[in-house]
PDB file of N, CA, C, O and CB in Angstrom:
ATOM      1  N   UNK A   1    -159.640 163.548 -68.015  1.00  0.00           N
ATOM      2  CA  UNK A   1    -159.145 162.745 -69.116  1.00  0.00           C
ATOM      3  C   UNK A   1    -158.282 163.607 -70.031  1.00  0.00           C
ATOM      4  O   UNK A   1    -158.513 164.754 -70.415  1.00  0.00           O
ATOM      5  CB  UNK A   1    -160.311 162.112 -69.898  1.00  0.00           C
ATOM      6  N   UNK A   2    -157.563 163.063 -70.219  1.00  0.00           N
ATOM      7  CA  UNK A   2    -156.452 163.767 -71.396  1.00  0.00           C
ATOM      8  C   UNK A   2    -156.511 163.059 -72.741  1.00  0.00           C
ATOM      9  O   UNK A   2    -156.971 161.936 -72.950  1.00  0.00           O
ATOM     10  CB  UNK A   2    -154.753 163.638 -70.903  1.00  0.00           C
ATOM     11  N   UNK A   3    -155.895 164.015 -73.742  1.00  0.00           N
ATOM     12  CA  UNK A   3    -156.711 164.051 -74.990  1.00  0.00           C
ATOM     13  C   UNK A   3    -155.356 163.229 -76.333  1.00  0.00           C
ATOM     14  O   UNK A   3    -154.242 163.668 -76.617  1.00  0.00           O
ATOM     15  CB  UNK A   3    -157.281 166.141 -75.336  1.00  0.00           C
ATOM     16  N   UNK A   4    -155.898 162.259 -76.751  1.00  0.00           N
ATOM     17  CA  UNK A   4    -154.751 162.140 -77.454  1.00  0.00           C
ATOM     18  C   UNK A   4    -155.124 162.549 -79.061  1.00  0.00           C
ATOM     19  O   UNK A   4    -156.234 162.785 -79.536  1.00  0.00           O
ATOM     20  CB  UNK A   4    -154.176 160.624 -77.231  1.00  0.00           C
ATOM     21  N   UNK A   5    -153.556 162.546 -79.847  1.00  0.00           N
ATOM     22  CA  UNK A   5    -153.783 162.700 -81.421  1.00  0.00           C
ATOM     23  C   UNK A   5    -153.145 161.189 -81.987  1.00  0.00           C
ATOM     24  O   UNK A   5    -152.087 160.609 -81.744  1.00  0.00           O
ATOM     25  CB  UNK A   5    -152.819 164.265 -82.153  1.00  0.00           C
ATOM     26  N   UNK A   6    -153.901 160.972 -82.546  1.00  0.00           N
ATOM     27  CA  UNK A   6    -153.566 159.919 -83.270  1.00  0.00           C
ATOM     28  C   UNK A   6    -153.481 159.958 -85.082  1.00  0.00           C
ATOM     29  O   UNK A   6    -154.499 160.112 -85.758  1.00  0.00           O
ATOM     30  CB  UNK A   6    -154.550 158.981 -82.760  1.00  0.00           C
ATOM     31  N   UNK A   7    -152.363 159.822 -85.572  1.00  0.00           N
ATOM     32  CA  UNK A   7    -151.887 160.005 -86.747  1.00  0.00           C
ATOM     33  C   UNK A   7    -152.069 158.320 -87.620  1.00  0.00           C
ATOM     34  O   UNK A   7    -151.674 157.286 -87.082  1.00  0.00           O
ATOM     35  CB  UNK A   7    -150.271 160.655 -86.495  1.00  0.00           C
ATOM     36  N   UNK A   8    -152.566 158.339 -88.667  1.00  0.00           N
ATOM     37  CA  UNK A   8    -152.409 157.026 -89.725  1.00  0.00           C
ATOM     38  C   UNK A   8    -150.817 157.277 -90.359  1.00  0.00           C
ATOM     39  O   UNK A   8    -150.574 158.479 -90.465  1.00  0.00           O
ATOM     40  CB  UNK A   8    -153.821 157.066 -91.223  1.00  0.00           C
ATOM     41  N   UNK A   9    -150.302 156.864 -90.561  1.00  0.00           N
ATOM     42  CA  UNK A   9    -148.806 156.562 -91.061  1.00  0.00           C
ATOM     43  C   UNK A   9    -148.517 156.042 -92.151  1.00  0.00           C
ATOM     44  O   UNK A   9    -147.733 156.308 -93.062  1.00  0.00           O
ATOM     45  CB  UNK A   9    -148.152 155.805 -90.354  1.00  0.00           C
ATOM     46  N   UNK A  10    -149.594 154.902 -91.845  1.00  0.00           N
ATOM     47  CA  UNK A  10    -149.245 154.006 -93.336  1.00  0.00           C
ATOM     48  C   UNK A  10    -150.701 153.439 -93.922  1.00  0.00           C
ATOM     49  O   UNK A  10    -151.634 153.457 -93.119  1.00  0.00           O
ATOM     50  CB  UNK A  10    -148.071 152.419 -92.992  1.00  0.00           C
ATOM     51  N   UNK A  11    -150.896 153.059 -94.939  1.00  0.00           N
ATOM     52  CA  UNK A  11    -151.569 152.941 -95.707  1.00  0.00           C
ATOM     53  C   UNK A  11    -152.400 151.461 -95.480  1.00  0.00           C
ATOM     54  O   UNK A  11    -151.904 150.365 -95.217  1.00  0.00           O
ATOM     55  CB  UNK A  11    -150.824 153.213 -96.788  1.00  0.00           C
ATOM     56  N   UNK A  12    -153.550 151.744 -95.636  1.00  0.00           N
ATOM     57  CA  UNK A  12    -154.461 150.551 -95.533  1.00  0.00           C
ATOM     58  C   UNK A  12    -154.994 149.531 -96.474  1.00  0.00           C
ATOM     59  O   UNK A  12    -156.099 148.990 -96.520  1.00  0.00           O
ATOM     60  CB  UNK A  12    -155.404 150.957 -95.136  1.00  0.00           C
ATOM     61  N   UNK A  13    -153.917 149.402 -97.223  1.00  0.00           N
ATOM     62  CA  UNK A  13    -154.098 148.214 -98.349  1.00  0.00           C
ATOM     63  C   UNK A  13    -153.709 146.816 -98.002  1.00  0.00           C
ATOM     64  O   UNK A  13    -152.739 146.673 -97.258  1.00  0.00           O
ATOM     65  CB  UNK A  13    -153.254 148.513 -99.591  1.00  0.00           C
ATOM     66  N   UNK A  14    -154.118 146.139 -98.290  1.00  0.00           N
ATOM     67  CA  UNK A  14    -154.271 144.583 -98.333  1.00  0.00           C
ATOM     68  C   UNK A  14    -154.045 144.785 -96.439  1.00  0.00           C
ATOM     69  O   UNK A  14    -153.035 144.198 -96.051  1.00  0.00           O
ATOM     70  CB  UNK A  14    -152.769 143.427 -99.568  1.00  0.00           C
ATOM     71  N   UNK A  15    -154.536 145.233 -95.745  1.00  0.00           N
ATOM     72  CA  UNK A  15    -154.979 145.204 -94.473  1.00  0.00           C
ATOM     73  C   UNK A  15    -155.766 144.244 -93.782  1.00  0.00           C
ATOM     74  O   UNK A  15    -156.597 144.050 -94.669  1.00  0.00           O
ATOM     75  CB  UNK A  15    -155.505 146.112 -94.357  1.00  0.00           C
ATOM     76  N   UNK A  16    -156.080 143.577 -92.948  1.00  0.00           N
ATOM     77  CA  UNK A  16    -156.769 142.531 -92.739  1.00  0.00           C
ATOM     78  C   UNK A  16    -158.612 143.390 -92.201  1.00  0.00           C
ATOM     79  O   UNK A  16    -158.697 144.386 -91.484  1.00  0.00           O
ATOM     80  CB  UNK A  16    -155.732 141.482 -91.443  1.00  0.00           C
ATOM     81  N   UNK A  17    -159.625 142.750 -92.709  1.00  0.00           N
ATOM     82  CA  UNK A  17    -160.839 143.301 -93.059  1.00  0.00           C
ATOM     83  C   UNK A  17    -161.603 144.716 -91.481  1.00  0.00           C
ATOM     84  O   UNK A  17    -162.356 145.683 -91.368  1.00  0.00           O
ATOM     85  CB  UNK A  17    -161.910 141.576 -93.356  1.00  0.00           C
ATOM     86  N   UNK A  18    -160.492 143.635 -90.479  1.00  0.00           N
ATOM     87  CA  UNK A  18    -161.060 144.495 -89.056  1.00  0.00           C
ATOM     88  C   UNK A  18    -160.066 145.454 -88.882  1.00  0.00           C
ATOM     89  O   UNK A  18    -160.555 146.418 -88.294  1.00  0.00           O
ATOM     90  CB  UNK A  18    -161.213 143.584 -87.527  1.00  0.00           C
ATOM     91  N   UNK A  19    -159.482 145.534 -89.007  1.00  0.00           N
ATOM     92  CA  UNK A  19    -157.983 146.678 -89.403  1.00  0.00           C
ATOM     93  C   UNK A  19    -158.745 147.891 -90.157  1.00  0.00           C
ATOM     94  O   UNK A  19    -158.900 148.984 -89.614  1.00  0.00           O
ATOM     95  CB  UNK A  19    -156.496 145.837 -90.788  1.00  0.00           C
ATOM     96  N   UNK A  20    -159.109 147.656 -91.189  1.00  0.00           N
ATOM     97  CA  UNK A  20    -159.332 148.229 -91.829  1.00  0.00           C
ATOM     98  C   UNK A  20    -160.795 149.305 -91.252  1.00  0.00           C
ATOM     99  O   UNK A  20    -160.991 150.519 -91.309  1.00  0.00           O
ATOM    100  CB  UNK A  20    -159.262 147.353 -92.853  1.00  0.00           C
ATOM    101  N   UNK A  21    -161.279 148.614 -90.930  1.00  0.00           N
ATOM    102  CA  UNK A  21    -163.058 148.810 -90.633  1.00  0.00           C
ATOM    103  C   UNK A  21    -162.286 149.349 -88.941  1.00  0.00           C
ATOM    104  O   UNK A  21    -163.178 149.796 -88.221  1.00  0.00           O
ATOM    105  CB  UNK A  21    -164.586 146.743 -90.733  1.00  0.00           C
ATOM    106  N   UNK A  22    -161.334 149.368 -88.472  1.00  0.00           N
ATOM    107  CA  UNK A  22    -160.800 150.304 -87.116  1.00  0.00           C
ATOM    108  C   UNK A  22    -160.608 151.303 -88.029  1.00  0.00           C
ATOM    109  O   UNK A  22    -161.607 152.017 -88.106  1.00  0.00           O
ATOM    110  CB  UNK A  22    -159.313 149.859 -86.058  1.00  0.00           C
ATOM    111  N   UNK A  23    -159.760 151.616 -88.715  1.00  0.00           N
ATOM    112  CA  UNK A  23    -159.050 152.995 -88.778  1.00  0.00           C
ATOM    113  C   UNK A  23    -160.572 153.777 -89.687  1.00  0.00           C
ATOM    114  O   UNK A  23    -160.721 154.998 -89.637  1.00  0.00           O
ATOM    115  CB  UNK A  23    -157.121 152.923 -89.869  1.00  0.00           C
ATOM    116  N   UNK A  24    -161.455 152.989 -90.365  1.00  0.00           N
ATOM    117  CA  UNK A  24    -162.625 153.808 -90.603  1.00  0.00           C
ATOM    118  C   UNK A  24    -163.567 154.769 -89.465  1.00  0.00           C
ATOM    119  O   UNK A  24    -164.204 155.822 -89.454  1.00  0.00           O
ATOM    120  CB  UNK A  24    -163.457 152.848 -91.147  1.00  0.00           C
ATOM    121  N   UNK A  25    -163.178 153.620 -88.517  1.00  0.00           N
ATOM    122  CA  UNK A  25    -164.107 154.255 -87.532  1.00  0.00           C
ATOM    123  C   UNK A  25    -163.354 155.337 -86.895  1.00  0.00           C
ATOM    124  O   UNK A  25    -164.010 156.160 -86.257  1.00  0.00           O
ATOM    125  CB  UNK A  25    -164.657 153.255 -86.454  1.00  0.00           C
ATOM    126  N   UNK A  26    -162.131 155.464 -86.960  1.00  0.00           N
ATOM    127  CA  UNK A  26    -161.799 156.984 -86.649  1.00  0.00           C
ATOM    128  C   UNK A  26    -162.110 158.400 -87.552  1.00  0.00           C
ATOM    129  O   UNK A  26    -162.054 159.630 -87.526  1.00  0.00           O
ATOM    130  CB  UNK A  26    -160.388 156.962 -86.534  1.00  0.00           C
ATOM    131  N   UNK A  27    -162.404 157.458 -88.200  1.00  0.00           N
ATOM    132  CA  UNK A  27    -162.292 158.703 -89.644  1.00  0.00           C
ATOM    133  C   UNK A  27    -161.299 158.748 -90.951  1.00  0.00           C
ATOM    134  O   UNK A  27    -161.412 159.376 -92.004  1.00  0.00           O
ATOM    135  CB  UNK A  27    -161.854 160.135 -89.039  1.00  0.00           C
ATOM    136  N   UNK A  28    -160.288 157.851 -90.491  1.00  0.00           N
ATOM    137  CA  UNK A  28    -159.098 158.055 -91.434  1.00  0.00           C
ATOM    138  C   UNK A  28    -159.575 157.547 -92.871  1.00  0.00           C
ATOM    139  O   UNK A  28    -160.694 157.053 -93.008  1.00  0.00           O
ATOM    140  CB  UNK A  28    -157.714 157.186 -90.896  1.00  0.00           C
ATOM    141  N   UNK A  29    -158.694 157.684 -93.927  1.00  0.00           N
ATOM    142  CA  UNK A  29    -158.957 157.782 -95.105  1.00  0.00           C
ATOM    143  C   UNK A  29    -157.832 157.180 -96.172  1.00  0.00           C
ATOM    144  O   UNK A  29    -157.758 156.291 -97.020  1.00  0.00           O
ATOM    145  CB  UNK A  29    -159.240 159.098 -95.225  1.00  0.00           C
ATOM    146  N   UNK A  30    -156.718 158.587 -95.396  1.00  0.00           N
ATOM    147  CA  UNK A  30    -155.757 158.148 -95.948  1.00  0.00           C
ATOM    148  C   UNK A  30    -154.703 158.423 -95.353  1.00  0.00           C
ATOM    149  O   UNK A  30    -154.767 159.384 -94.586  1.00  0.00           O
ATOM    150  CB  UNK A  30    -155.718 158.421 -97.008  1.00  0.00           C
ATOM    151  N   UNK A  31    -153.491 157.762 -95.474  1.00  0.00           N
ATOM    152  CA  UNK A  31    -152.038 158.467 -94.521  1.00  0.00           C
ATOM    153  C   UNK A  31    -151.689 159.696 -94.573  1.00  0.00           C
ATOM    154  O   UNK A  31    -151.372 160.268 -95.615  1.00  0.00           O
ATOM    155  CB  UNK A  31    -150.697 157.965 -94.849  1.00  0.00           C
ATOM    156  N   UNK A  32    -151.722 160.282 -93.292  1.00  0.00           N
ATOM    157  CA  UNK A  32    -151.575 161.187 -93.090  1.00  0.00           C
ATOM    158  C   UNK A  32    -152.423 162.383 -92.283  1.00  0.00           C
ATOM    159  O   UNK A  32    -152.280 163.525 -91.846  1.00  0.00           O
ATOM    160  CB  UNK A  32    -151.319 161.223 -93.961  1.00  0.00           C
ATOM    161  N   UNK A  33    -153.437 161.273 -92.399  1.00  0.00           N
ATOM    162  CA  UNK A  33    -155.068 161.701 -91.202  1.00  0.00           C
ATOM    163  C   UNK A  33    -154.714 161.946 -90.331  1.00  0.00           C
ATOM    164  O   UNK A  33    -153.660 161.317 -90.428  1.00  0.00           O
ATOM    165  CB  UNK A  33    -156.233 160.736 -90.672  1.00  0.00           C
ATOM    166  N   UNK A  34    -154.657 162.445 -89.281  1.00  0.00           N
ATOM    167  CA  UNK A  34    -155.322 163.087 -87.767  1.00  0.00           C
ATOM    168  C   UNK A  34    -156.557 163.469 -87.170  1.00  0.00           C
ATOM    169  O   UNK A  34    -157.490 164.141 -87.611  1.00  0.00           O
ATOM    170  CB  UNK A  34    -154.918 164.102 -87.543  1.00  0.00           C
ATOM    171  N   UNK A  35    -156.382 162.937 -86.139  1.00  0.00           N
ATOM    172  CA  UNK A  35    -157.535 163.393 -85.511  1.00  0.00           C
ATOM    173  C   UNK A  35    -157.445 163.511 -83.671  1.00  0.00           C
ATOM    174  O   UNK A  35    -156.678 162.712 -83.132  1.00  0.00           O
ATOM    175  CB  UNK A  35    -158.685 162.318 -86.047  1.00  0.00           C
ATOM    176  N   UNK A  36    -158.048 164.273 -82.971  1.00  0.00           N
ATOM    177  CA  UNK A  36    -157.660 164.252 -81.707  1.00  0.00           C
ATOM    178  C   UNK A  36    -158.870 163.362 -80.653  1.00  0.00           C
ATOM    179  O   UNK A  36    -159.985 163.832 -80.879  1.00  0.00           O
ATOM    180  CB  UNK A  36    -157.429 165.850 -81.344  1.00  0.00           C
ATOM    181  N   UNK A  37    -158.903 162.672 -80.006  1.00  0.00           N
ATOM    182  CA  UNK A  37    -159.820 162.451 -79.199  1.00  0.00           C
ATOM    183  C   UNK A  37    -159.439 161.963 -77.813  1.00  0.00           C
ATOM    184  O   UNK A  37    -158.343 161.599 -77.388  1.00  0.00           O
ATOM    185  CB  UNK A  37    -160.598 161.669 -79.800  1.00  0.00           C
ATOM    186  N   UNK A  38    -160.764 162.058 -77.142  1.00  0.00           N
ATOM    187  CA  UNK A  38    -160.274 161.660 -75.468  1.00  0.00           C
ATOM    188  C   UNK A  38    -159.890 160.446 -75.458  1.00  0.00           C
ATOM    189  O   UNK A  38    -160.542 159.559 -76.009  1.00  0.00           O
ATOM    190  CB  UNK A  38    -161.386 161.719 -74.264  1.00  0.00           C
ATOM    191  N   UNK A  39    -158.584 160.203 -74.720  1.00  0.00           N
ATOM    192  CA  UNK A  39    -158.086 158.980 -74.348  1.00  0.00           C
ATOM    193  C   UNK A  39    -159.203 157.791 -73.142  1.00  0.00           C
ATOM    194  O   UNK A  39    -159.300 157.837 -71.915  1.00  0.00           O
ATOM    195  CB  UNK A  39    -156.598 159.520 -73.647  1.00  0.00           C
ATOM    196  N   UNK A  40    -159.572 157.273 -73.690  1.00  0.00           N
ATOM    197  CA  UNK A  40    -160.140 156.257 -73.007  1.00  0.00           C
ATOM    198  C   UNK A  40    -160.240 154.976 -73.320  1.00  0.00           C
ATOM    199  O   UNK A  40    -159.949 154.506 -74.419  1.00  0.00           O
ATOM    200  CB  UNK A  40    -161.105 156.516 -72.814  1.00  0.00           C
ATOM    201  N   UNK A  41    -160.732 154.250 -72.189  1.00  0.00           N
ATOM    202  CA  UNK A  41    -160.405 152.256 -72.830  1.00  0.00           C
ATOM    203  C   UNK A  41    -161.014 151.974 -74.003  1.00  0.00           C
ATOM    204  O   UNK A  41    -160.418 151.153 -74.700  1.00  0.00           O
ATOM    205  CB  UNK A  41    -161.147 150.825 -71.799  1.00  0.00           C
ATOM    206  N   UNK A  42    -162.400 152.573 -74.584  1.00  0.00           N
ATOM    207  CA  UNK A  42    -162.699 152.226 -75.964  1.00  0.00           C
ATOM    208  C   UNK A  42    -161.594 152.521 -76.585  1.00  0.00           C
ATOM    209  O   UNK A  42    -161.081 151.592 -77.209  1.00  0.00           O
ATOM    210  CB  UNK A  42    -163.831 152.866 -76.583  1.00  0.00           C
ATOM    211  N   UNK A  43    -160.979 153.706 -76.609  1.00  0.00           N
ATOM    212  CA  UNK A  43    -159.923 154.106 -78.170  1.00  0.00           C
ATOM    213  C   UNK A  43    -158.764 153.819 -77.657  1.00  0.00           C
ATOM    214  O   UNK A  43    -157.817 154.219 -78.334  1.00  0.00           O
ATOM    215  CB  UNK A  43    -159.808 155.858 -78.888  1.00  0.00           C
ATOM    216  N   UNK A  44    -158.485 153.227 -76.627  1.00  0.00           N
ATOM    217  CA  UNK A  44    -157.072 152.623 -76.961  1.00  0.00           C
ATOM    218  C   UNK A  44    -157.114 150.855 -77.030  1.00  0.00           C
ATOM    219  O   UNK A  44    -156.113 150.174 -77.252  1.00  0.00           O
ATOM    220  CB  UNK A  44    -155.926 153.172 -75.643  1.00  0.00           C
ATOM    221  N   UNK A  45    -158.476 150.309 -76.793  1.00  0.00           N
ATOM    222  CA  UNK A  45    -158.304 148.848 -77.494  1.00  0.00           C
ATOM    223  C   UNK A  45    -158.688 149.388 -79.016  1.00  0.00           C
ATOM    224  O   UNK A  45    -158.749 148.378 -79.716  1.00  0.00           O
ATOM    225  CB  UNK A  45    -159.514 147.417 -76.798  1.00  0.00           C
ATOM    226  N   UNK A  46    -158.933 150.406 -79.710  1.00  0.00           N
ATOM    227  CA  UNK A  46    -158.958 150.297 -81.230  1.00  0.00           C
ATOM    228  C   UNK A  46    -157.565 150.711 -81.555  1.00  0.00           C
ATOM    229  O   UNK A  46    -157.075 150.250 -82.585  1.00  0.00           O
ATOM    230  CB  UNK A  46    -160.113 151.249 -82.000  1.00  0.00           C
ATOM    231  N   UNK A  47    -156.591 151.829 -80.534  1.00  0.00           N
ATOM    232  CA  UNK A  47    -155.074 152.160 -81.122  1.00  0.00           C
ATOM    233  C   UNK A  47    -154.587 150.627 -81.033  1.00  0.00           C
ATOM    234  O   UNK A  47    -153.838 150.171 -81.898  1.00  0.00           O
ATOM    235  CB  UNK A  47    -153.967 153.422 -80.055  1.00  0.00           C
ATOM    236  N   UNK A  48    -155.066 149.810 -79.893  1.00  0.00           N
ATOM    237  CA  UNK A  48    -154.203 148.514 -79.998  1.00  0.00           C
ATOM    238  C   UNK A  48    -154.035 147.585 -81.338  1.00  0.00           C
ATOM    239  O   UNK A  48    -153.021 146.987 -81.699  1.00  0.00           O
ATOM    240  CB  UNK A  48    -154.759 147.618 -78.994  1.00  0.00           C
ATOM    241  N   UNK A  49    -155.248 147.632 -81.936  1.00  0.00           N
ATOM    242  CA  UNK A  49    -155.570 146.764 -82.822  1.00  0.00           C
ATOM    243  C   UNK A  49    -155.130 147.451 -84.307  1.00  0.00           C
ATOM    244  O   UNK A  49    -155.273 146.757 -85.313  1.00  0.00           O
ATOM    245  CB  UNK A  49    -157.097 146.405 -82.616  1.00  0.00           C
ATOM    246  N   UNK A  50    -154.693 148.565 -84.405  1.00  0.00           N
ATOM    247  CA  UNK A  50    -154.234 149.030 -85.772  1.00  0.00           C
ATOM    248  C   UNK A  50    -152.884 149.931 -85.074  1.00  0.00           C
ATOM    249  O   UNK A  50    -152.801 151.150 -85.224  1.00  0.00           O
ATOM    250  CB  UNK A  50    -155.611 150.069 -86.802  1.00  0.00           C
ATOM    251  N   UNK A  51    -151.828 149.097 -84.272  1.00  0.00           N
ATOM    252  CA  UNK A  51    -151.005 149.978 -83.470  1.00  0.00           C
ATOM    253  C   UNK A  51    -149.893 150.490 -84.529  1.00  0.00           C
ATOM    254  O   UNK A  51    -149.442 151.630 -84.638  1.00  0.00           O
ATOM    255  CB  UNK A  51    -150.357 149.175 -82.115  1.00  0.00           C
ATOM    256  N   UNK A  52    -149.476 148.981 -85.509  1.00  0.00           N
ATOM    257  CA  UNK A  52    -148.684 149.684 -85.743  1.00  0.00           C
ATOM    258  C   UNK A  52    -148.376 150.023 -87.438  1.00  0.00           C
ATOM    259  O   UNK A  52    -147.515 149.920 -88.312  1.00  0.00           O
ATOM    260  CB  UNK A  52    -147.752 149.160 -84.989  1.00  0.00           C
ATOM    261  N   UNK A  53    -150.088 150.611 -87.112  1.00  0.00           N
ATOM    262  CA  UNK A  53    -150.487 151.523 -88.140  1.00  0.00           C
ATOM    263  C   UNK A  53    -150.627 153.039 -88.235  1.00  0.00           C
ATOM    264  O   UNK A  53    -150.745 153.761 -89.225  1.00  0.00           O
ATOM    265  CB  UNK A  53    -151.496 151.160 -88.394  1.00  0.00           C
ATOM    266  N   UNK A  54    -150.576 153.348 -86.802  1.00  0.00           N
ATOM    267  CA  UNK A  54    -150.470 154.560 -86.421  1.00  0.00           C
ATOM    268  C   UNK A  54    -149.740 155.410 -85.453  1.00  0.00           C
ATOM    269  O   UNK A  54    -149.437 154.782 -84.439  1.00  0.00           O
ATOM    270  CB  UNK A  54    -151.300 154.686 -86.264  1.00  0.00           C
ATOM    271  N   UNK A  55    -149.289 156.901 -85.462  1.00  0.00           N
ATOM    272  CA  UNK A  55    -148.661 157.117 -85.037  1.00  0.00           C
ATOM    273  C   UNK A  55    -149.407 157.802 -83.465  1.00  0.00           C
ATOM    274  O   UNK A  55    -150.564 158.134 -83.722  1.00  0.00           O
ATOM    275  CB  UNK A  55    -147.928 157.629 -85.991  1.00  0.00           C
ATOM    276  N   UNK A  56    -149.170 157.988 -82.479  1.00  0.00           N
ATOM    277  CA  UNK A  56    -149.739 158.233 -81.418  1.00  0.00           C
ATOM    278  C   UNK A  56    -149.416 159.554 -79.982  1.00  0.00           C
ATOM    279  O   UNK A  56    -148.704 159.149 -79.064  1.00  0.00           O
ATOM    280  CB  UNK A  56    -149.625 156.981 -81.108  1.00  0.00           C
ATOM    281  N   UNK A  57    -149.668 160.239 -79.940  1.00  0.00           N
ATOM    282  CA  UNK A  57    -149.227 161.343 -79.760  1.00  0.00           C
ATOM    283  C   UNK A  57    -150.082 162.227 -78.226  1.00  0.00           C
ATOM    284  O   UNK A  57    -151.131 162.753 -78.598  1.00  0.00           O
ATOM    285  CB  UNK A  57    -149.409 161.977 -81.265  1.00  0.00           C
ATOM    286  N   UNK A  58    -149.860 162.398 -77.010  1.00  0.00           N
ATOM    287  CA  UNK A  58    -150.901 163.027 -76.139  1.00  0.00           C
ATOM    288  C   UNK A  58    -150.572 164.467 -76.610  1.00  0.00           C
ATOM    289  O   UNK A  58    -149.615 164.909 -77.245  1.00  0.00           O
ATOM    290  CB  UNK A  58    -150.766 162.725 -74.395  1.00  0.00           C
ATOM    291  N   UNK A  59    -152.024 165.238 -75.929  1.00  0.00           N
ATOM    292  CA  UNK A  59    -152.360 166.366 -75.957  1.00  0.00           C
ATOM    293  C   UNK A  59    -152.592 167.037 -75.106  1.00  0.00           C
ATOM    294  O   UNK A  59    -152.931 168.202 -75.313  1.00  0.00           O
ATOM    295  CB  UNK A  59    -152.995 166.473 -76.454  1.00  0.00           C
TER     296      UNK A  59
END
């Protein structure tokens, strides 16, 4: 498995409630977060669902 980074970009205000409660569960906070993890079907139906909220990047 190969490893991706996934970047927040933009800001999670007036976000819709499951949007929001995705990019928590990565960890993010605030724009400009990163974090690296293994690419697999869990975390890319959560990149799907806050896609283009974040920026996306392999490793």
């Amino acid at each position: 498995m190969e490893n991706v980074k996934i970047t927040l970009v933009k800001s999670l205000i007036a976000r819709k409630p499951a949007q929001i409660a995705t990019a928590k569960s990565f960890g993010f906070k605030r724009p400009g977060d990163s974090i690296v993890v293994a690419n697999n079907e869990a975390v890319q139906g959560k990149i799907k669902v806050i896609s283009h909220l974040v920026k996306v990047e392999t490793v």
